[in-house]
C-alpha positions in Angstrom: -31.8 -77.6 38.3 -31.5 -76.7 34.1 -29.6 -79.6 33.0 -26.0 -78.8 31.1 -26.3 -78.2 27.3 -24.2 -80.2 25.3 -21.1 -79.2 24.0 -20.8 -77.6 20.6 -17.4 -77.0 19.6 -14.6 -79.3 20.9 -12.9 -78.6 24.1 -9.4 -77.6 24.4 -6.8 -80.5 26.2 -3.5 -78.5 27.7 -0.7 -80.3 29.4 1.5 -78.0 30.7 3.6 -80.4 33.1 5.8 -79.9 35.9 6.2 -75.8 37.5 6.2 -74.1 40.5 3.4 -73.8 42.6 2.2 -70.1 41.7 2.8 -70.5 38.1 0.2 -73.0 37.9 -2.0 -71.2 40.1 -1.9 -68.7 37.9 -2.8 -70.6 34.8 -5.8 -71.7 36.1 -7.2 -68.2 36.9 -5.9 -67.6 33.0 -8.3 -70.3 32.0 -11.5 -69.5 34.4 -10.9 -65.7 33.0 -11.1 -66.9 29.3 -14.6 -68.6 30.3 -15.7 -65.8 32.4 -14.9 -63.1 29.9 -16.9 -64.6 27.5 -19.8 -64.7 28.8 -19.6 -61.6 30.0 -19.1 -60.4 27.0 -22.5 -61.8 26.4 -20.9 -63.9 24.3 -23.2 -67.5 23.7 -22.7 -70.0 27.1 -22.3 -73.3 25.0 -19.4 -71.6 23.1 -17.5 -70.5 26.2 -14.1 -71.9 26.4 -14.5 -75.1 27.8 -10.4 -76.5 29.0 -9.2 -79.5 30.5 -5.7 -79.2 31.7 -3.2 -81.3 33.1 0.1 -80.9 35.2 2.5 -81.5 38.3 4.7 -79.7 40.8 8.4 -78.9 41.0 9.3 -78.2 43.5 6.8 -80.0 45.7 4.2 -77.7 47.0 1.3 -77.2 49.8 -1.3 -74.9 48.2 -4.0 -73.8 51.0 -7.4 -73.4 50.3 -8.5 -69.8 49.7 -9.7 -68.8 53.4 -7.7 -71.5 55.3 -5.2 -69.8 57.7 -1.7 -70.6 56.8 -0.3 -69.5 60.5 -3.1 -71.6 62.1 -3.0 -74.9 60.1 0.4 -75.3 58.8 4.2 -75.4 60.5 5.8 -72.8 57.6 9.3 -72.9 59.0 9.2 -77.0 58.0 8.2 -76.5 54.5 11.2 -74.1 54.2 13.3 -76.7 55.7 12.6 -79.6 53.5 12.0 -77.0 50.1 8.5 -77.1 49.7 7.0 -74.8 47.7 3.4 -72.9 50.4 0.4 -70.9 47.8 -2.7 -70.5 48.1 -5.1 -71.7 45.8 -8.8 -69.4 44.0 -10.7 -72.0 45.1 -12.0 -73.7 48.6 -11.4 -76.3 50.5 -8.1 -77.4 52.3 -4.5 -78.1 52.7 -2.5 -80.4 49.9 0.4 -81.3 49.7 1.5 -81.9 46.0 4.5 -84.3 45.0 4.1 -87.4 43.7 0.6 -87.1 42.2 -1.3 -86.0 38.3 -3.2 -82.7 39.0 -6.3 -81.9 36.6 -8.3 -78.2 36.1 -11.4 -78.1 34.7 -12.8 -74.4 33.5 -15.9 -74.3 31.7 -19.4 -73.0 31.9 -21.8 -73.6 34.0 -24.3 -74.3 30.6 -21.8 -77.6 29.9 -20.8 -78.9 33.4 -24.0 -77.9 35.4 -25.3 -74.8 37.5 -25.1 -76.7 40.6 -21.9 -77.3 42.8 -23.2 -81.0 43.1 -24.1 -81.4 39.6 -20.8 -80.4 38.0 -18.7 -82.5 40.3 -20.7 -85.7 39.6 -20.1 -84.4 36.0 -16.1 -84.2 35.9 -16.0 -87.2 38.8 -17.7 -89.2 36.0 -15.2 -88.2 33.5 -11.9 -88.6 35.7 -13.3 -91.9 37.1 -13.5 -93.0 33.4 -9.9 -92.5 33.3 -8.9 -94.4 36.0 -11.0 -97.3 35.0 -8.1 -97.5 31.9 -5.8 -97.9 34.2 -7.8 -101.0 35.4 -9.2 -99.0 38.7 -13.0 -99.4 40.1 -13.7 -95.9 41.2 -16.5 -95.6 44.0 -18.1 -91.7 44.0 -18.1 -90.9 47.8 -20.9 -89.5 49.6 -20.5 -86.3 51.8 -19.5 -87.7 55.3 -21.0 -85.1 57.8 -19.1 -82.2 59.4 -15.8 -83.6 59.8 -14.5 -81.9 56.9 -14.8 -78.1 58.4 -12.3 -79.6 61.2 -10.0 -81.3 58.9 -6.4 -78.9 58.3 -5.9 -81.4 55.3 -8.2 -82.3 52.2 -7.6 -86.2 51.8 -8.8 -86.2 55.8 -11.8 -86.8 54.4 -14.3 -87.2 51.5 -16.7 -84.8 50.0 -20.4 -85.3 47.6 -19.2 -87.4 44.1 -15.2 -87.2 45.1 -13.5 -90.6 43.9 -12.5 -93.0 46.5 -11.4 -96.5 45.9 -12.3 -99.2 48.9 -13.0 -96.2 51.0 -9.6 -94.1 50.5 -9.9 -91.2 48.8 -7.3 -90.8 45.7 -8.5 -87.6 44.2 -9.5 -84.9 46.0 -10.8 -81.4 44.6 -11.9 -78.2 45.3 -14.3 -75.2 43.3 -14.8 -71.9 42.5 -17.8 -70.3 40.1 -17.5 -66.4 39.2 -20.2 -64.6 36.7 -21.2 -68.1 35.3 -17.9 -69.9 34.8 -16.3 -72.4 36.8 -13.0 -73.8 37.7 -12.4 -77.0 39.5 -9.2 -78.1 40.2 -8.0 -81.4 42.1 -5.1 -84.0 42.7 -5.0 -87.6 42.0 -2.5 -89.4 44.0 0.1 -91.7 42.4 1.2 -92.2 46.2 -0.4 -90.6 49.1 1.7 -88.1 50.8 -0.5 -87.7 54.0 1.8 -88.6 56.1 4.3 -86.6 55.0 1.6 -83.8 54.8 1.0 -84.7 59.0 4.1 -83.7 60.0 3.6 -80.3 58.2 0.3 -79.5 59.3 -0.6 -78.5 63.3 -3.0 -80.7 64.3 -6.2 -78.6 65.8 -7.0 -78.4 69.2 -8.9 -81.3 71.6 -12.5 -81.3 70.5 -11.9 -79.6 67.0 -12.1 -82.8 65.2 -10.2 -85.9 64.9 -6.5 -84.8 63.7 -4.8 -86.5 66.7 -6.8 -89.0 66.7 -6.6 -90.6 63.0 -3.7 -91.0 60.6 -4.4 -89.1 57.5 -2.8 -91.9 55.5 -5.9 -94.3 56.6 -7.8 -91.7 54.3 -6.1 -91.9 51.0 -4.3 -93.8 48.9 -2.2 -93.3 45.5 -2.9 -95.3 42.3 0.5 -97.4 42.3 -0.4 -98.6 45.4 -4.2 -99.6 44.6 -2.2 -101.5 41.2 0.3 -102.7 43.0 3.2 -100.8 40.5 4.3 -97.8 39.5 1.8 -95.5 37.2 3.7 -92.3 36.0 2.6 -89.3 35.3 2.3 -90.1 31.5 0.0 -93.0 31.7 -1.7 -91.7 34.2 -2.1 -88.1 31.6 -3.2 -90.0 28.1 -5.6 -92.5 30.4 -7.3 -89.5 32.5 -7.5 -87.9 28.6 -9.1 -90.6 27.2 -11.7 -90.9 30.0 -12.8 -87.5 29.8 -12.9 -87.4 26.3 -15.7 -90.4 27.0 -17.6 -87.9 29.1 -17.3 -84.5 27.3 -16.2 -85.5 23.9 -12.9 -85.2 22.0 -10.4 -82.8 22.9 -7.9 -80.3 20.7 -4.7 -80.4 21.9 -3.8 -76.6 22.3 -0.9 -74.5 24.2 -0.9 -71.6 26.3 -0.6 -69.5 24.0 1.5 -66.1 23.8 -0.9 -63.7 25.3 -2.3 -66.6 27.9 1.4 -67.1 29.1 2.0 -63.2 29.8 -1.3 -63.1 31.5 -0.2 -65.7 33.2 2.8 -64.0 34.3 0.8 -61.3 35.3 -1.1 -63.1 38.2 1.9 -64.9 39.5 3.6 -61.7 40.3 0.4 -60.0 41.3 -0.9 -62.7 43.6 0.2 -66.2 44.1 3.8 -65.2 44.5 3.0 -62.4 46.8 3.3 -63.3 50.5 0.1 -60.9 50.8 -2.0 -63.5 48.7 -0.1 -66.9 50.5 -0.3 -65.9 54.2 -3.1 -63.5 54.3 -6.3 -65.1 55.6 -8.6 -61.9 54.0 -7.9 -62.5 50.4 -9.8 -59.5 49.0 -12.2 -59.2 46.0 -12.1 -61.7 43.3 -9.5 -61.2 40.4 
């Protein structure tokens, strides 16, 4: 394993707040294609965009992982009923339900946040873990916990290698993609667990396909004003997740979407993350 480089130029800090769920899907392929064109552009790996990004959901949303099946996994006609928002996400992993909760993307290089899967989540855990210990929270990294996952419809069922759990609840769970060198990693940290909300909307898998029915998926996680015992809002929770990264990858610029990002933007909500093609199919196609 080549160990990251350090950064050269300052990475870029974008809060972009609260949006639908395909428009922020869709700003996070904007920023893994800023990273990925530039290298393959051949342009120099430690000067490859390098963004941290934070935001939230309105309406609420489920995003699906990117080969979960929708008709298997999730009740559809109950997210219409009670107005939440079904995508599905680039990257891996399973279902989330996002509503009351601080959602972070990474997209960088795989020169500054590690050529291993392994190695850049430890990386970015690191980093958000810093953050939370501002707000006065002991995060513990969690170690992979078998083969559970696979059988799991929802992502806070369980932990994964370097996710941040605190007493043994996960409150940030995150999934990962990597295309020609670049990376994006994308995760929620809960302010209060919705799981089991999230259990009502998800079809629980048949007998011997894990342990949905046998677990509630609110023994798994827990939001931050819980562990503190008040509320944490979105904007504390935003300058103290800052802050902690900035211990971890240095300081950030503080930079908007700008014109040509927003259009692009546009672009790949209308092509694919609004497009019932892209949410329900189960074969997404190539890679944007």
């Amino acid at each position: 394993m080549n160990p990251p480089q350090a950064k050269i130029k300052p990475g870029r800090f974008l809060d972009t707040g609260a949006a639908r769920g395909a428009w922020n899907m869709a700003v996070d392929e904007v920023l893994l294609d800023n990273c990925r064109s530039h290298l393959a552009s051949g342009g120099p790996p430690g000067e490859a965009p390098f963004t941290f990004r934070l935001y939230a959901w309105s309406p609420a949303a489920l995003t699906l992982g990117r080969n979960q099946s929708a008709r298997r996994d999730v009740f559809i006609e109950r997210l219409s009923r009670e107005g939440i928002d079904l995508c599905r996400r680039l990257t891996g992993g399973r279902a989330v339900l996002h509503d009351r909760e601080i959602t972070y993307s990474v997209a960088g290089s795989e020169a500054l946040l590690g050529d291993t899967i392994e190695e850049s989540y430890r990386r970015i855990s690191e980093g958000l873990a810093a953050g939370l210990g501002r707000l006065g929270i002991s995060a513990e990294f969690a170690p992979p916990s078998g083969g559970a996952y696979a059988s799991q419809p929802s992502c806070f069922a369980t932990t994964s290698v370097w996710e941040i759990s605190i007493g043994g609840r996960k409150v940030a769970g995150s999934a990962q993609c990597r295309e020609g060198g670049a990376i994006l990693q994308h995760g929620s940290i809960l302010l209060d667990s919705p799981e089991d909300r999230l259990a009502s909307l998800l079809r629980a898998r048949a007998s011997g396909e894990g342990q949905a029915r046998e677990t509630s998926q609110a023994d798994h996680a827990a939001g931050l004003c819980e562990v503190l015992g008040r509320e944490v809002g979105y904007r504390e929770a935003a300058l103290a997740l800052r802050g902690g990264m900035e211990e971890t990858f240095g300081p950030f610029l503080e930079e908007p979407l700008t014109g040509e990002e927003a259009e692009r933007a546009r672009e790949a909500e209308r092509r694919r993350y609004a497009t019932p093609a892209w949410t329900m199919g189960r074969e997404t196609g190539p890679a944007p």
